[in-house]
N, C-alpha and C positions, 0 to 999 in steps of 0.2 A: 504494500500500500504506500502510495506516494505521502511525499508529507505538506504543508501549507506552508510558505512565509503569514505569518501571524502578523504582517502590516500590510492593511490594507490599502487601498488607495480610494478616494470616492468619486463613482462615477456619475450620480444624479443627488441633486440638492444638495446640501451640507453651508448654505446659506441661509441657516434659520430656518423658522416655521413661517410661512406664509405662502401668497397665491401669485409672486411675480415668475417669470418663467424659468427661474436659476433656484426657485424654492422649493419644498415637499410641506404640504400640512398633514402629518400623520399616514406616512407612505404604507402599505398592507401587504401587496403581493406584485411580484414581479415574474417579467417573462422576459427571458433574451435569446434573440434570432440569430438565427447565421452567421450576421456582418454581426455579429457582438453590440449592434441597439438595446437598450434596455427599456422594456416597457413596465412605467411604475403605473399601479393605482395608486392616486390620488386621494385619499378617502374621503377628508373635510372639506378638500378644494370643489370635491365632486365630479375628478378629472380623468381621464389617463394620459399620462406623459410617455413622449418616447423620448430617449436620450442619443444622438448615433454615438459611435466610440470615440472618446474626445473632446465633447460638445463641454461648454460653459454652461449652457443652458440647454433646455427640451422645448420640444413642443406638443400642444394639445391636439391630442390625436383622438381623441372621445371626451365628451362630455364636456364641461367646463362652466353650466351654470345650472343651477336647480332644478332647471325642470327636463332635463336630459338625463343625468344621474344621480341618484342618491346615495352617498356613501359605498361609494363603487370598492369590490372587492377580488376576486380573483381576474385576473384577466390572462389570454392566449391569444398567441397568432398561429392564421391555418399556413399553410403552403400558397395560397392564393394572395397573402400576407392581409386579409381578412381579419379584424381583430374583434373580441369576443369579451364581453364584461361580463361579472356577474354583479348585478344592479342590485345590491343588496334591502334597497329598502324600497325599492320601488316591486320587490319579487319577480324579478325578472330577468332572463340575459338577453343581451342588446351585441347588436350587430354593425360594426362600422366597415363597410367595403372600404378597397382603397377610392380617395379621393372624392369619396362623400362628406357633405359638412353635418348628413345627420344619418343618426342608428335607426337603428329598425329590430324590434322585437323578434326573436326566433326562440322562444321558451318563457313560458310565462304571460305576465301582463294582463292575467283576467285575476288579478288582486290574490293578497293572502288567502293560502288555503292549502289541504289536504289533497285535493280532487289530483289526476293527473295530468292535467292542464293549470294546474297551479303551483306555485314556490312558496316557501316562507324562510325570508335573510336567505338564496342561495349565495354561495362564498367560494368553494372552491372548483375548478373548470378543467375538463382533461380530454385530450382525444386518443380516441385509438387508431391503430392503422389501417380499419374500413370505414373512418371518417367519422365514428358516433361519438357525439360528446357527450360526458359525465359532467353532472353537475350534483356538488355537496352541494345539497336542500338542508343546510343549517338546523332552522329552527323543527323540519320536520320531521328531522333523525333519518335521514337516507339519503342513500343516492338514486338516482335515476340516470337514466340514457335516454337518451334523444337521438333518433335519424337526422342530420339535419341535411333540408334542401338546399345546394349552391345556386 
C-alpha cells in the first residue's frame, strides 16, 4: 500500500466562508473528472462549483440561488460530462447538461415522501457501469436505482 505526503495543498476555497467565487460556505461532497476538475457542492451557497486544476477561483456550474437548489448535497458527473445533484431539501436530483443555464429534475420533485417516485434529504449519488444511478434516500433509510433516460 502506497503511503500519503500528509501536506496537502488546497485546491477549491480556502478563502473563508462565503459566496464570492474563490469561496466555499460549508463544502459537503465532491466529485473529480478526468482533467482532475473538482466539482464541490456548495451547501449554504446553494451551488455546485467546479474548480479546473489550478484555478484561483471556480465557477457555478448548478444552482446558485434559492430557488434552483436547496442545500445541494452529493453531486457526479456522467461521461457525457452531464452533472447530477442530489437537491437535498428540495427531494430531488437535478440534472445540468452541459451548457445549460438551468437543471431539470430526473428523480424526485413530486415533494417529500415514501412513494417511489418520491425522496426524502436524498444525499449521496453513484453510477454503475449500465448507467443506473443510486441515490442514498437519507431520511428514508434506503437506496434506490433509477434507469435514467439520456
Amino acid at each position: 500500500m502506497g503511503e500519503y505526503d500528509n501536506e496537502g495543498i488546497v485546491v477549491a476555497g480556502g478563502n473563508g466562508h462565503g459566496d464570492q467565487l474563490n469561496q466555499l460556505n460549508f463544502p459537503t461532497f465532491i466529485f473529480v473528472d478526468e482533467d482532475q476538475s473538482v466539482y464541490v457542492s456548495d451547501y449554504n451557497n446553494h451551488r455546485v462549483m467546479k474548480w479546473r486544476k489550478g484555478a484561483k477561483k471556480g465557477t457555478v456550474v448548478a444552482g446558485g440561488n434559492r430557488n434552483e437548489l436547496s442545500q445541494p448535497e452529493g453531486v457526479i458527473v456522467d461521461h457525457l460530462g452531464q452533472i447530477y445533484v442530489a437537491d437535498s431539501k428540495n427531494h430531488r436530483v437535478m440534472r445540468w447538461c452541459e451548457g445549460k443555464e438551468e437543471g431539470e429534475v430526473v428523480v424526485g420533485g413530486n415533494g417529500k415522501g415514501i412513494q417511489s417516485n418520491q425522496l426524502s434529504s436524498p444525499n449521496g449519488l453513484s453510477f454503475d457501469d449500465e448507467g443506473n444511478l443510486y441515490v442514498a434516500d437519507f431520511e428514508n433509510h434506503r437506496v434506490a436505482k433509477f434507469d435514467i433516460i439520456l
